[in-house]
N, CA, C and O atoms as CSV, one atom per row, in Angstrom:
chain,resi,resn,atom,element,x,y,z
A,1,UNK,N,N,0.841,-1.175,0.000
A,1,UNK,CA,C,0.000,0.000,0.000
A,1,UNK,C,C,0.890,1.243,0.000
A,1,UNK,O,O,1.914,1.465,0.645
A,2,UNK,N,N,0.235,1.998,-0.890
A,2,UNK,CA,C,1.220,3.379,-0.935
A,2,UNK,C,C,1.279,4.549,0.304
A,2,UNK,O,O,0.268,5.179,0.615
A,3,UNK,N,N,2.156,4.688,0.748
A,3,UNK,CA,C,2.239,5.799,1.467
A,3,UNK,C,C,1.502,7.118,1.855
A,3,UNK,O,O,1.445,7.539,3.011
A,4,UNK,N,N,0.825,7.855,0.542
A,4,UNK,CA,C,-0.098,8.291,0.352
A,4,UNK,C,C,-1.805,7.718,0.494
A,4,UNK,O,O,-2.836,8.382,0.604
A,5,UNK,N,N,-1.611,6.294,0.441
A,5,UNK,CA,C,-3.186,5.622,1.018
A,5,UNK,C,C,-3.522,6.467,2.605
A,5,UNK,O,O,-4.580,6.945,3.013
A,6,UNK,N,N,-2.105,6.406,3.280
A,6,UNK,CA,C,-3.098,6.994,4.793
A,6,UNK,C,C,-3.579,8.197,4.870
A,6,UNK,O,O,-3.979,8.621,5.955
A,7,UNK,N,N,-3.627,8.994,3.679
A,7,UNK,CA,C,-3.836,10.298,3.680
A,7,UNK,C,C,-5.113,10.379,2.796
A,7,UNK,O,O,-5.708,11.456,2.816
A,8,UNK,N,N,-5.510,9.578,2.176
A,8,UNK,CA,C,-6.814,9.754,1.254
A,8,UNK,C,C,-7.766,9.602,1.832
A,8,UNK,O,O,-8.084,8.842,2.747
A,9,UNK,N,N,-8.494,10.702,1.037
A,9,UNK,CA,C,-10.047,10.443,1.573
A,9,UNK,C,C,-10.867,10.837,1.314
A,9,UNK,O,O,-10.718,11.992,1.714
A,10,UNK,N,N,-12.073,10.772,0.746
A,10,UNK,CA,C,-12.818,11.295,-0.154
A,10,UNK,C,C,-14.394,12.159,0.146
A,10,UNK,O,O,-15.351,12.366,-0.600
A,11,UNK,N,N,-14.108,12.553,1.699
A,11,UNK,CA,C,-14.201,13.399,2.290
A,11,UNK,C,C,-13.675,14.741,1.798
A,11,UNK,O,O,-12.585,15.193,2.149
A,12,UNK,N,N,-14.557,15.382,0.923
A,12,UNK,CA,C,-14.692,16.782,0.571
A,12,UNK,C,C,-13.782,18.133,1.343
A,12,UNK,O,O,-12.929,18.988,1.105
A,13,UNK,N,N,-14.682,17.591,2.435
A,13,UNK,CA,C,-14.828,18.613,3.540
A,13,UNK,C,C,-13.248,18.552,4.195
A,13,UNK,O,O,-12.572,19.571,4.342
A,14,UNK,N,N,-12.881,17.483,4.481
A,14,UNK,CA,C,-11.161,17.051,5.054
A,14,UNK,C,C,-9.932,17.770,3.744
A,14,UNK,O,O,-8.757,18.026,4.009
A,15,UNK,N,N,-10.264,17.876,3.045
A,15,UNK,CA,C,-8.912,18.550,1.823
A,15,UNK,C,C,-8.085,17.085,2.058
A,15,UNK,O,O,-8.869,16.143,2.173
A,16,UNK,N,N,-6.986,16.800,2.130
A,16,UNK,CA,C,-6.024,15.671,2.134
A,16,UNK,C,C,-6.642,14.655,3.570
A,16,UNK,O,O,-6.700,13.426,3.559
A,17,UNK,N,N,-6.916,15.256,4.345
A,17,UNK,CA,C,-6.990,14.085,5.532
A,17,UNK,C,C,-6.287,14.060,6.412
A,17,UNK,O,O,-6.327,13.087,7.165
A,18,UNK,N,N,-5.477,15.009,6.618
A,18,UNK,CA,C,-4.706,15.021,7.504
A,18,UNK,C,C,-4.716,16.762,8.384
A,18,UNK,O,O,-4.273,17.385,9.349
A,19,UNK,N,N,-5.069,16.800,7.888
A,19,UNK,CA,C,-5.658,18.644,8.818
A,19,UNK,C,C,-7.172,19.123,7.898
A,19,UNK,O,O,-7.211,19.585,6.758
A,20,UNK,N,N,-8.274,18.849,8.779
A,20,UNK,CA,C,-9.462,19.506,8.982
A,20,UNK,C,C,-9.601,20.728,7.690
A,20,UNK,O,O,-8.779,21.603,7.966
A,21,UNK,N,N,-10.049,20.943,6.912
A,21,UNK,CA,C,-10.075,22.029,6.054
A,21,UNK,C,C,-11.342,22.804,6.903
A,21,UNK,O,O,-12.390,22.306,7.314
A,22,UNK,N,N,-10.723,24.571,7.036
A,22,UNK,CA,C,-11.627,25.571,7.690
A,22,UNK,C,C,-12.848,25.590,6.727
A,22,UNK,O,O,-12.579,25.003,5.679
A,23,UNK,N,N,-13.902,26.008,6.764
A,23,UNK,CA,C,-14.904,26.457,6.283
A,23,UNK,C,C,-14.952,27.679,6.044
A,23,UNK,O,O,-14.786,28.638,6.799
A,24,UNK,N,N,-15.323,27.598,4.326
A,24,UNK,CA,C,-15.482,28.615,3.507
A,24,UNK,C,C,-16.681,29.670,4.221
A,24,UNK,O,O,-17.740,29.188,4.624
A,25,UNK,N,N,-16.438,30.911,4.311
A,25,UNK,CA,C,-17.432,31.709,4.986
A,25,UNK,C,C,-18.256,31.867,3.571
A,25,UNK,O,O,-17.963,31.663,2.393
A,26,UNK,N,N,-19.285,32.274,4.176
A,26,UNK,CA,C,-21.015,33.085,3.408
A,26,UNK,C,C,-20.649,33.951,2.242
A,26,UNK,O,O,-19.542,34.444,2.026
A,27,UNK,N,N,-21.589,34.050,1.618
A,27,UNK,CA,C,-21.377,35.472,0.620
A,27,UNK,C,C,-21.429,36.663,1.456
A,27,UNK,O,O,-20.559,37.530,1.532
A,28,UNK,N,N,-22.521,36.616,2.063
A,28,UNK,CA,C,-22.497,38.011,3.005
A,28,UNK,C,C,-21.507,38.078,3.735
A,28,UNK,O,O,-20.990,39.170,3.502
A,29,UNK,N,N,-20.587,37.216,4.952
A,29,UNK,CA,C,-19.354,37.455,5.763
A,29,UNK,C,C,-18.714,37.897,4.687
A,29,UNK,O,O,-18.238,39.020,4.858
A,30,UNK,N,N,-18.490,37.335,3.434
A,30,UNK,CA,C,-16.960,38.203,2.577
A,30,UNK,C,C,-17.400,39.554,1.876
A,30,UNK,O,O,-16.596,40.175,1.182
A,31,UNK,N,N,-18.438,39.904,2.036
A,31,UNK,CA,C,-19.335,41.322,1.705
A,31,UNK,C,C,-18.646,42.477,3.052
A,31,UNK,O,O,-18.066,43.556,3.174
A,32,UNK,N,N,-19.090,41.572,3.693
A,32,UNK,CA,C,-18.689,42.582,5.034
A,32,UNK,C,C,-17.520,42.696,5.443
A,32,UNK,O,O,-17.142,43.748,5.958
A,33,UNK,N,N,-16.697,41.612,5.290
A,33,UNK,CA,C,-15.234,41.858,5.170
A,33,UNK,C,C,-14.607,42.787,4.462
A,33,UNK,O,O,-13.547,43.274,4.854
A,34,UNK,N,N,-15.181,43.135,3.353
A,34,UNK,CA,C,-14.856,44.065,2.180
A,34,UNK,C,C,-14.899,45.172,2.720
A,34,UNK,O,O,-13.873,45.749,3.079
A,35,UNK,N,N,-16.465,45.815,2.921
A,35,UNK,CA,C,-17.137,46.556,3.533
A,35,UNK,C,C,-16.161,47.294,4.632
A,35,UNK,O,O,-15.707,48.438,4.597
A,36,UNK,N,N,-15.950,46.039,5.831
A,36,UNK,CA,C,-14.776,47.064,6.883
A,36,UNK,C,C,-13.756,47.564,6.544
A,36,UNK,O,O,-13.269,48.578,7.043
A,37,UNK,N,N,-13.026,46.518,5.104
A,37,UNK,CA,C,-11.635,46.734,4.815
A,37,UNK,C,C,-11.817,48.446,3.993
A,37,UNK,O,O,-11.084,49.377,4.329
A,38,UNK,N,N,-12.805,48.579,3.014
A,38,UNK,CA,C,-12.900,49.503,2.834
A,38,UNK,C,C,-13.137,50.726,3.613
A,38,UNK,O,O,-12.617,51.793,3.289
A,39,UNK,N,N,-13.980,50.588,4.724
A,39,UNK,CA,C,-14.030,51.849,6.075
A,39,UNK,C,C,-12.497,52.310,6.004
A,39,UNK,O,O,-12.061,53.456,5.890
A,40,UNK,N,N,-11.819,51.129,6.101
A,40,UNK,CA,C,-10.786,50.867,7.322
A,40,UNK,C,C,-9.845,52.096,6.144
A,40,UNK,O,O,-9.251,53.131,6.449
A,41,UNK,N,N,-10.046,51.416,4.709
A,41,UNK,CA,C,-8.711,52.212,3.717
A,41,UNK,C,C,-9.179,53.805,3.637
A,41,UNK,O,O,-8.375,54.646,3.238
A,42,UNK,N,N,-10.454,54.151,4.019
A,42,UNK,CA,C,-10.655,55.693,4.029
A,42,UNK,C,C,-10.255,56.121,5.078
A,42,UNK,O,O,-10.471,57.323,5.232
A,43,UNK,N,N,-9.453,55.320,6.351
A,43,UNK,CA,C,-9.254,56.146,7.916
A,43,UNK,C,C,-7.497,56.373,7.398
A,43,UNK,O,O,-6.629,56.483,8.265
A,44,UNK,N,N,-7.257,56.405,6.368
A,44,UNK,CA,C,-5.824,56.693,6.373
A,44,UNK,C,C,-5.675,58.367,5.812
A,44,UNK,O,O,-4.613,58.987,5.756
A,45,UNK,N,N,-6.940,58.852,5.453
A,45,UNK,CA,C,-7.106,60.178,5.686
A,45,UNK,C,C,-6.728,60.952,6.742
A,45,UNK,O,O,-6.135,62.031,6.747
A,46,UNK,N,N,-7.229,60.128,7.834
A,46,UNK,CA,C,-7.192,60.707,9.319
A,46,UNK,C,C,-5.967,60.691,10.101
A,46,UNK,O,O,-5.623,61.337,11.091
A,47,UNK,N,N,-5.152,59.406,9.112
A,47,UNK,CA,C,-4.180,59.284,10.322
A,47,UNK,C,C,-3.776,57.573,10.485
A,47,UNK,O,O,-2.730,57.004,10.798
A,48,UNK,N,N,-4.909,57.166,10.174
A,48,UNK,CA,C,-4.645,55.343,10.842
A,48,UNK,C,C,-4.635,54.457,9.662
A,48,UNK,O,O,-5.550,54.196,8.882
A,49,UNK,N,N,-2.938,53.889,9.701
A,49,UNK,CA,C,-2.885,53.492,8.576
A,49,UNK,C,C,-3.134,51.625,8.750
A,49,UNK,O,O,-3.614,51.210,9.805
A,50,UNK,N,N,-2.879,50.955,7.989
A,50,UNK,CA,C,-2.894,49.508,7.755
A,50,UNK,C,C,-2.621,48.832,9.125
A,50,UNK,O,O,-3.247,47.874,9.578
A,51,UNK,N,N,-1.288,49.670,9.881
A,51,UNK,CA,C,-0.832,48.952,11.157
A,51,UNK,C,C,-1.850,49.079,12.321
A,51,UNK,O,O,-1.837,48.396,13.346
A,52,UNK,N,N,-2.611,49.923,12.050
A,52,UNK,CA,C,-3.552,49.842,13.392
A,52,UNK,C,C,-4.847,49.769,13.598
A,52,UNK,O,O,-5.472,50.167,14.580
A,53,UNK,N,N,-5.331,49.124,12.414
A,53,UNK,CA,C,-6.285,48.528,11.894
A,53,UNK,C,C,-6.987,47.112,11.856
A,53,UNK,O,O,-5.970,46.421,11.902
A,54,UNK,N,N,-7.740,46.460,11.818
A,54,UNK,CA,C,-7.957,44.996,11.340
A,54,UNK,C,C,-9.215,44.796,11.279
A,54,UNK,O,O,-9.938,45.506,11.978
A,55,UNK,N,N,-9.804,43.771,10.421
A,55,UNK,CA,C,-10.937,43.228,10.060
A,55,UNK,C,C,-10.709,41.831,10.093
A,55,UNK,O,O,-9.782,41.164,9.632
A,56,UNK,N,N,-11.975,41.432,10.877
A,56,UNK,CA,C,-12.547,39.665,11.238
A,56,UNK,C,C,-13.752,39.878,11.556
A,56,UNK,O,O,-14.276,40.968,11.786
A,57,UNK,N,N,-14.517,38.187,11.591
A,57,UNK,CA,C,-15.105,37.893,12.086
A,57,UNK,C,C,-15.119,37.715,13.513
A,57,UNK,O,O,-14.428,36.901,14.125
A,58,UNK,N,N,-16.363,38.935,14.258
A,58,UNK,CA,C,-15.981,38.147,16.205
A,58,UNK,C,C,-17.461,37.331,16.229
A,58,UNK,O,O,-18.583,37.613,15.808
A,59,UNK,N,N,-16.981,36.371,16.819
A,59,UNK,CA,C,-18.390,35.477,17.356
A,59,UNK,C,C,-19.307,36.108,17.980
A,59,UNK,O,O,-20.532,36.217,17.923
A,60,UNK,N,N,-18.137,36.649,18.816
A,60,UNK,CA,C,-19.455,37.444,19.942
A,60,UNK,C,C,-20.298,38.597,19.567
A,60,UNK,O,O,-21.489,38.637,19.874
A,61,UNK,N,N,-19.849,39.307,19.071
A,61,UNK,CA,C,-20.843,40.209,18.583
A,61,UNK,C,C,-21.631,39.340,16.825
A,61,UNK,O,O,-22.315,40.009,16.050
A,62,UNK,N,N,-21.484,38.674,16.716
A,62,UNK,CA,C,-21.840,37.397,15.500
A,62,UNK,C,C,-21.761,38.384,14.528
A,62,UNK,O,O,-22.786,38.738,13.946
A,63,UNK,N,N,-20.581,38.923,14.248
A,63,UNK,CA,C,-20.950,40.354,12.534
A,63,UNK,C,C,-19.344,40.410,12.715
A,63,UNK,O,O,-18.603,40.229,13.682
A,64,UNK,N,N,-19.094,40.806,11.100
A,64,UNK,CA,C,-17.932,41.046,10.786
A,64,UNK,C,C,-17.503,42.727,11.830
A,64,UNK,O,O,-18.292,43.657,11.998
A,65,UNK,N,N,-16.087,42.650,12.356
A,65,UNK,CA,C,-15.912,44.098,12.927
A,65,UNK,C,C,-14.263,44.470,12.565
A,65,UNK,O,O,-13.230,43.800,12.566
A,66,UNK,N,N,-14.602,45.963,12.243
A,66,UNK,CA,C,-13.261,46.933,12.469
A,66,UNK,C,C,-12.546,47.078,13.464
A,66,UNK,O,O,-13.089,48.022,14.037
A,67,UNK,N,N,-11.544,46.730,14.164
A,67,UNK,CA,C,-11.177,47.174,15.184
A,67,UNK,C,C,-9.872,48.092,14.706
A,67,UNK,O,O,-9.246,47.972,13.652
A,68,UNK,N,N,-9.654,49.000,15.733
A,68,UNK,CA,C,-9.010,50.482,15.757
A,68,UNK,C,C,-8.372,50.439,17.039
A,68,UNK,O,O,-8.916,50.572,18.135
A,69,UNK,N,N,-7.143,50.236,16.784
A,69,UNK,CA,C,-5.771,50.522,17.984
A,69,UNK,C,C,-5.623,52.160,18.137
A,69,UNK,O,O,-5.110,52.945,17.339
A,70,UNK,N,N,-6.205,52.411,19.352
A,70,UNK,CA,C,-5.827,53.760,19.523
A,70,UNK,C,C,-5.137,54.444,20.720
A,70,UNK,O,O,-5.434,53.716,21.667
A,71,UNK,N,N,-4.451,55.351,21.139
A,71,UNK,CA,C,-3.922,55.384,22.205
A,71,UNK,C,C,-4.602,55.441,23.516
A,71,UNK,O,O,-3.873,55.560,24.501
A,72,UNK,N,N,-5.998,55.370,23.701
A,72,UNK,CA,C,-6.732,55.400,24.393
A,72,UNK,C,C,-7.541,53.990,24.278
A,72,UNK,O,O,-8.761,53.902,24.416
A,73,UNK,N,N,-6.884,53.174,24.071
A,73,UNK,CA,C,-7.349,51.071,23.759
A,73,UNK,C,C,-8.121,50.849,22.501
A,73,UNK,O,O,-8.453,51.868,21.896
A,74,UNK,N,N,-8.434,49.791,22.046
A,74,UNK,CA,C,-9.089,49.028,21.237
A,74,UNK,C,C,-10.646,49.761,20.888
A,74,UNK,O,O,-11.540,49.907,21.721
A,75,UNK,N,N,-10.707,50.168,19.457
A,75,UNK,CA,C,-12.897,50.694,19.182
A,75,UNK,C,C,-12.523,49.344,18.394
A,75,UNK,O,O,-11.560,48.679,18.013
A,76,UNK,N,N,-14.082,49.389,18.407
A,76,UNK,CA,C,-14.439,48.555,17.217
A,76,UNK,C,C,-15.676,49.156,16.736
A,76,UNK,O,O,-16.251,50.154,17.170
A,77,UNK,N,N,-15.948,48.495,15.905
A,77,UNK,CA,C,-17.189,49.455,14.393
A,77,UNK,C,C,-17.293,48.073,13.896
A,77,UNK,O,O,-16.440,47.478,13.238
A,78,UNK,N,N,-18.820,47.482,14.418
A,78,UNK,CA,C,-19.379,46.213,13.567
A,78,UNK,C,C,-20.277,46.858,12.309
A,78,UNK,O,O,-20.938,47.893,12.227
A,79,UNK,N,N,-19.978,45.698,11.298
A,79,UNK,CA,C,-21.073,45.736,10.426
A,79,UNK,C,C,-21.643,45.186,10.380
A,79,UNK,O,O,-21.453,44.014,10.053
A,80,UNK,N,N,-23.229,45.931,10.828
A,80,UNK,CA,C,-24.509,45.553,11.109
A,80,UNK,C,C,-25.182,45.099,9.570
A,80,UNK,O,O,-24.594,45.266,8.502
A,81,UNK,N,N,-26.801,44.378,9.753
A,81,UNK,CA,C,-26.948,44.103,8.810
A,81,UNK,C,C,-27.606,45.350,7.910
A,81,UNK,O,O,-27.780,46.424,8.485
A,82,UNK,N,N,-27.842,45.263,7.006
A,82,UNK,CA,C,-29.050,46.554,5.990
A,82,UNK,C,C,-29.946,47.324,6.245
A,82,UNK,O,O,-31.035,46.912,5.844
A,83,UNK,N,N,-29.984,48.670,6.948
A,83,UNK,CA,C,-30.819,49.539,7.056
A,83,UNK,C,C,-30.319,49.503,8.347
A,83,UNK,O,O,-31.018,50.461,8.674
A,84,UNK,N,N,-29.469,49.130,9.805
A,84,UNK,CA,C,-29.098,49.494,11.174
A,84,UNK,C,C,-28.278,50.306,10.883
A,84,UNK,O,O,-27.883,50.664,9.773
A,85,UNK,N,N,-27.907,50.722,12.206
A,85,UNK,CA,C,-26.789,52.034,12.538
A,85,UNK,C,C,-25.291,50.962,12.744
A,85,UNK,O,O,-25.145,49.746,12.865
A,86,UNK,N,N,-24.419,52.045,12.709
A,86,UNK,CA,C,-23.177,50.947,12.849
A,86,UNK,C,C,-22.819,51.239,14.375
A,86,UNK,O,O,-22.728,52.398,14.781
A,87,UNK,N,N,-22.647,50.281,15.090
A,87,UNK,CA,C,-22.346,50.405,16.559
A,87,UNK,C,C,-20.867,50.345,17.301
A,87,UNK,O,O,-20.067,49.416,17.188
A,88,UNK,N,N,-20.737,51.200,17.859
A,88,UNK,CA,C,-19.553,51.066,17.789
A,88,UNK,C,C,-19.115,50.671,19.412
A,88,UNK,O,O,-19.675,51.127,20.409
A,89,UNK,N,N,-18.062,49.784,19.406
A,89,UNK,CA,C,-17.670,48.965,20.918
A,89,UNK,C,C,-16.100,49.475,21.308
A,89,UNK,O,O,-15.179,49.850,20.582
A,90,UNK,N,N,-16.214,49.312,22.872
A,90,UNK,CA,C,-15.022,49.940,23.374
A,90,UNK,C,C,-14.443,48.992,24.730
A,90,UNK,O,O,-15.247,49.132,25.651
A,91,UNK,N,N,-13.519,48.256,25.045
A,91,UNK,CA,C,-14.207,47.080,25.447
A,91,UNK,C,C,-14.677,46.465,25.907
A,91,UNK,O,O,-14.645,46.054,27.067
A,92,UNK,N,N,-15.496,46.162,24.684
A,92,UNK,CA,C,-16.193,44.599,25.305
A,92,UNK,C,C,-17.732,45.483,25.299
A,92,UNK,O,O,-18.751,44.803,25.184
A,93,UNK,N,N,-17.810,46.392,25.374
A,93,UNK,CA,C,-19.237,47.463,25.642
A,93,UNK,C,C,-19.503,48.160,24.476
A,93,UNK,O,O,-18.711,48.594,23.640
A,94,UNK,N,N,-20.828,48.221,24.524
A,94,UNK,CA,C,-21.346,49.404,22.933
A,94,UNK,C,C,-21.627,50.437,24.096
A,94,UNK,O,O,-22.121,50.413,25.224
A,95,UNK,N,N,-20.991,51.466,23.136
A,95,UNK,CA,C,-20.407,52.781,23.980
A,95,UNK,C,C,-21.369,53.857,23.134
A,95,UNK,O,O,-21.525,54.991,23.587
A,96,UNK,N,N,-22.116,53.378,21.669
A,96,UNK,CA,C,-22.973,54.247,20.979
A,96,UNK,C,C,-22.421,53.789,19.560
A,96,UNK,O,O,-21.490,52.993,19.445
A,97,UNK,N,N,-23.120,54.400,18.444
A,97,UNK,CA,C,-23.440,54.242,17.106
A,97,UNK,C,C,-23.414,55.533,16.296
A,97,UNK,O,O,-23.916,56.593,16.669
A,98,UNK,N,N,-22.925,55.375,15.418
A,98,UNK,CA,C,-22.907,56.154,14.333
A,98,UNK,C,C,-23.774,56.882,13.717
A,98,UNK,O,O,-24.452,56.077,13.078
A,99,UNK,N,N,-24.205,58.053,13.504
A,99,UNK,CA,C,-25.355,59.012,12.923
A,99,UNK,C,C,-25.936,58.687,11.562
A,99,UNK,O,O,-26.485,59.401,10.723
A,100,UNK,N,N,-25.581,57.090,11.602
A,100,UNK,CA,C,-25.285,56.709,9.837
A,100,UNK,C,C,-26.219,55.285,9.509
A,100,UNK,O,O,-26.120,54.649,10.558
A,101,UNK,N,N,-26.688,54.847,8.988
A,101,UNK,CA,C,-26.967,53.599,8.599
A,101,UNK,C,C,-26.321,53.043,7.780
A,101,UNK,O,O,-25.524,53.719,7.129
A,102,UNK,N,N,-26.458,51.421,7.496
A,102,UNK,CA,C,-25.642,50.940,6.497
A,102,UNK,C,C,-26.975,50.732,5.294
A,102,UNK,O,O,-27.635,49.696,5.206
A,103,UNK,N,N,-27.191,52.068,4.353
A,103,UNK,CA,C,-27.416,52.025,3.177
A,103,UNK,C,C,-27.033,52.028,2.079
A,103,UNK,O,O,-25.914,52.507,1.898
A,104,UNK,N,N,-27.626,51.617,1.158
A,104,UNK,CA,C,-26.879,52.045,-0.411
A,104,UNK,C,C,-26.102,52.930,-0.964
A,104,UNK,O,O,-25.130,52.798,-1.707
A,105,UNK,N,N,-26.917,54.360,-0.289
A,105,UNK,CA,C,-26.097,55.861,-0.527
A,105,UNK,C,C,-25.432,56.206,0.438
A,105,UNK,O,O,-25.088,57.387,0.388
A,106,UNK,N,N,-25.059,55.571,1.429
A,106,UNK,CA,C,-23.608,55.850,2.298
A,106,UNK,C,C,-22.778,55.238,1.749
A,106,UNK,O,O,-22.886,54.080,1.344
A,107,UNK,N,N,-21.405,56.277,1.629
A,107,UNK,CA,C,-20.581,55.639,0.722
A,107,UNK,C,C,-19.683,55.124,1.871
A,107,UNK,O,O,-20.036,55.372,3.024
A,108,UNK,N,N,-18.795,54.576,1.693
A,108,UNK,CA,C,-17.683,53.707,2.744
A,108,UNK,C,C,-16.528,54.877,3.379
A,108,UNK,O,O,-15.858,54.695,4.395
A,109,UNK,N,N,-16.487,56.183,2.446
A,109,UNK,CA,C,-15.171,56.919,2.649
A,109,UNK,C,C,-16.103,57.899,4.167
A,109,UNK,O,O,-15.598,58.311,5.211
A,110,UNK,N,N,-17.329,57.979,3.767
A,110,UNK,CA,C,-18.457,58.381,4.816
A,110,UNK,C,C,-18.389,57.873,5.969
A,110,UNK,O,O,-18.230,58.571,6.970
A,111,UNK,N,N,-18.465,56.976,5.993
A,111,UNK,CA,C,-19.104,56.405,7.340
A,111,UNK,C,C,-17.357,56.557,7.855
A,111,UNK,O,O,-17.195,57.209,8.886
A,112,UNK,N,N,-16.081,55.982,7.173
A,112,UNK,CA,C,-15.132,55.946,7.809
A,112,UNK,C,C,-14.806,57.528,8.202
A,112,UNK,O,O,-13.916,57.671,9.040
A,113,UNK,N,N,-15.351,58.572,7.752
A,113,UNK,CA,C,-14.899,60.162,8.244
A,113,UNK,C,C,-15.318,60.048,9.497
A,113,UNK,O,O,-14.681,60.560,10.418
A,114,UNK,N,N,-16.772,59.161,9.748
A,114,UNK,CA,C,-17.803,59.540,10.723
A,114,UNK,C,C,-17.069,58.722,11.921
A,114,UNK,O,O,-16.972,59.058,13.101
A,115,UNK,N,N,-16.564,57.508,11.258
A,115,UNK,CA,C,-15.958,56.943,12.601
A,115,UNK,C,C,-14.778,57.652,13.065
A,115,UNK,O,O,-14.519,57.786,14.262
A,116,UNK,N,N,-14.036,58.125,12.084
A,116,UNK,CA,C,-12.895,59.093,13.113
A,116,UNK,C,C,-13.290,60.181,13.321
A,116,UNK,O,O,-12.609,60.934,14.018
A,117,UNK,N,N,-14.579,60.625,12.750
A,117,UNK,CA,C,-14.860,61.646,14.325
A,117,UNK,C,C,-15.344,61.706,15.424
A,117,UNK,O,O,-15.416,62.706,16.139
A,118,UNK,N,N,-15.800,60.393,15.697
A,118,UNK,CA,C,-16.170,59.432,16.645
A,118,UNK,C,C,-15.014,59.516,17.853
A,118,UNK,O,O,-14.892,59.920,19.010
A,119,UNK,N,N,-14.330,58.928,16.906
A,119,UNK,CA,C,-13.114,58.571,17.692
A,119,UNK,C,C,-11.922,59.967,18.151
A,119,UNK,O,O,-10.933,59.885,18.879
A,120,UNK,N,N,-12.427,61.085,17.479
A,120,UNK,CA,C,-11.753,62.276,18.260
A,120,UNK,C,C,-12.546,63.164,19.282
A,120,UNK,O,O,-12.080,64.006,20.050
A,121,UNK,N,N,-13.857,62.781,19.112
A,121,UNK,CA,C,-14.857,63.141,19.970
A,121,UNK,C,C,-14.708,62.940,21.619
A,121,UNK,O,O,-15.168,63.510,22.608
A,122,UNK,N,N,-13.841,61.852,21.380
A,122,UNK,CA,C,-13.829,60.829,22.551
A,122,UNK,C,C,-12.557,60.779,22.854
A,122,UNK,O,O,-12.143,59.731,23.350
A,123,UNK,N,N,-11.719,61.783,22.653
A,123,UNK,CA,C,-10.163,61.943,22.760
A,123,UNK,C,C,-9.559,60.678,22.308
A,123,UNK,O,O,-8.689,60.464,23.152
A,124,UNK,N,N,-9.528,59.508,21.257
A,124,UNK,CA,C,-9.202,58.668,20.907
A,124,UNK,C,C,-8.298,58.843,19.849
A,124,UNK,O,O,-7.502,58.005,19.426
A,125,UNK,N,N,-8.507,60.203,19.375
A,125,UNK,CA,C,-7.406,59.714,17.858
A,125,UNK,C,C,-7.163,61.988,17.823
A,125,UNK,O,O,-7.836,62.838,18.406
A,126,UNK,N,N,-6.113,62.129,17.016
A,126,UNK,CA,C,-5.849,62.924,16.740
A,126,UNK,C,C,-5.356,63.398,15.004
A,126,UNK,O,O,-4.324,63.287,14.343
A,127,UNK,N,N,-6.840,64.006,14.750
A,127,UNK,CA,C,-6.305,63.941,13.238
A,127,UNK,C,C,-5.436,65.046,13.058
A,127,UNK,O,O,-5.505,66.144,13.610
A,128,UNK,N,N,-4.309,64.493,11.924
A,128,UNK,CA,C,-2.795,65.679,11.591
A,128,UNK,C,C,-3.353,66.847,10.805
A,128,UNK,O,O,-4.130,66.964,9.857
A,129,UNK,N,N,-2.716,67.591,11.501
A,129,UNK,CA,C,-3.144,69.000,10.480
A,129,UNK,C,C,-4.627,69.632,10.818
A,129,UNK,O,O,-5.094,70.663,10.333
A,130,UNK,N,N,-5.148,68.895,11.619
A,130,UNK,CA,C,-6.568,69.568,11.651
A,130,UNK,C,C,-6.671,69.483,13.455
A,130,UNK,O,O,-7.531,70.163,14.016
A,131,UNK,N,N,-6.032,68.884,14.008
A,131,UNK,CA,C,-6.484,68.884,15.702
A,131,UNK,C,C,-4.861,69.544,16.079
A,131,UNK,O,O,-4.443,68.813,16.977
A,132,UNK,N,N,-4.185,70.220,15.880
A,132,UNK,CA,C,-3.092,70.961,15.824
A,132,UNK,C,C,-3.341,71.707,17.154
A,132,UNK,O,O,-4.125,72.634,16.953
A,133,UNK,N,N,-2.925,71.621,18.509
A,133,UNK,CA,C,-2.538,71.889,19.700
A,133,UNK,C,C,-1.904,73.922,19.236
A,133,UNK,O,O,-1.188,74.201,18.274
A,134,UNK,N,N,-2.270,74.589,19.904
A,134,UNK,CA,C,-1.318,75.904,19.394
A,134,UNK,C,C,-0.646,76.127,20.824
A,134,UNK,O,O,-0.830,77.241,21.316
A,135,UNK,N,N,0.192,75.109,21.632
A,135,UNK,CA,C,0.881,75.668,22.191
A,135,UNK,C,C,1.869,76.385,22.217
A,135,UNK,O,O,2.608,76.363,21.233
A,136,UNK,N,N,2.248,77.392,23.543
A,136,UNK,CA,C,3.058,77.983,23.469
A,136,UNK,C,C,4.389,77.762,23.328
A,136,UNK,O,O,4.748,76.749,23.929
A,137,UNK,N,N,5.411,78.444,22.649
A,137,UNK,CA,C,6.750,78.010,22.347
A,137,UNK,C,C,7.767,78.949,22.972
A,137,UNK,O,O,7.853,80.176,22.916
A,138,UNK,N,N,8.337,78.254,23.437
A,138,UNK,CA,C,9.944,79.018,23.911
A,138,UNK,C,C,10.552,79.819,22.606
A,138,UNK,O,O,11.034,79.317,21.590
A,139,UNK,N,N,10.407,81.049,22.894
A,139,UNK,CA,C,10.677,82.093,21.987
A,139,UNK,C,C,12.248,82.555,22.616
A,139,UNK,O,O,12.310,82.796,23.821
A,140,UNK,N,N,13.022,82.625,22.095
A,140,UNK,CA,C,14.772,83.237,23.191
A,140,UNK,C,C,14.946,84.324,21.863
A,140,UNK,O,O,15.895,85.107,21.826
């Protein structure tokens, strides 16, 4: 018997048989994956680039979510389903929602302005060039 016999199997779902193949997510989870990744590529306007960013699936809130490393801890921004507000979590708690729904005519660069002003509202983020401190300077 060939070497390769202990590995066959005609079990779909197994790929080779020897490590479990994950399950392909939904049309809608890879919609919404999109969806955050896109929020996520309009917050580099503000300031927050690729590194402090991420998109997954959390169980617990059962919806794809944004989460946002900020110097003031972890937001997150789930995407809710069609016609809700987007809610936004701080952790582990919904702390409030967005002035926005997830419709057709909200565009993605939108809602991501709305979340970083969310997030400066709340002393969480500091956008460059526009939240500019005018302190005083040692003049000699």
């Amino acid at each position: 018997m060939p070497r390769t016999a202990l590995f066959e199997t005609t079990d779909h779902e197994h790929g080779c048989g020897c490590v479990p193949r994950s399950a392909e997510p939904d049309p809608a989870t890879v919609a919404d994956i999109m969806q955050a990744r896109a929020i996520a590529g309009s917050l580099a306007e503000f300031g927050i680039g690729s590194a402090r960013w991420s998109t997954a699936y959390d169980h617990q809130a059962a919806a794809v979510v944004l989460r946002v490393d900020t110097p003031r801890g972890l937001y997150a921004l789930v995407i809710p389903e069609p016609g809700q507000a987007f809610p936004v979590f701080y952790r582990g708690q919904r702390i409030g929602a967005l002035d926005s729904r997830r419709v057709y005519g909200n565009a993605d660069s939108y809602t991501g302005a709305l979340f970083a002003a969310y997030l400066r509202d709340r002393a969480a983020l500091e956008i460059p060039g526009r939240d500019a401190s005018l302190a005083l300077q040692n003049m000699v």
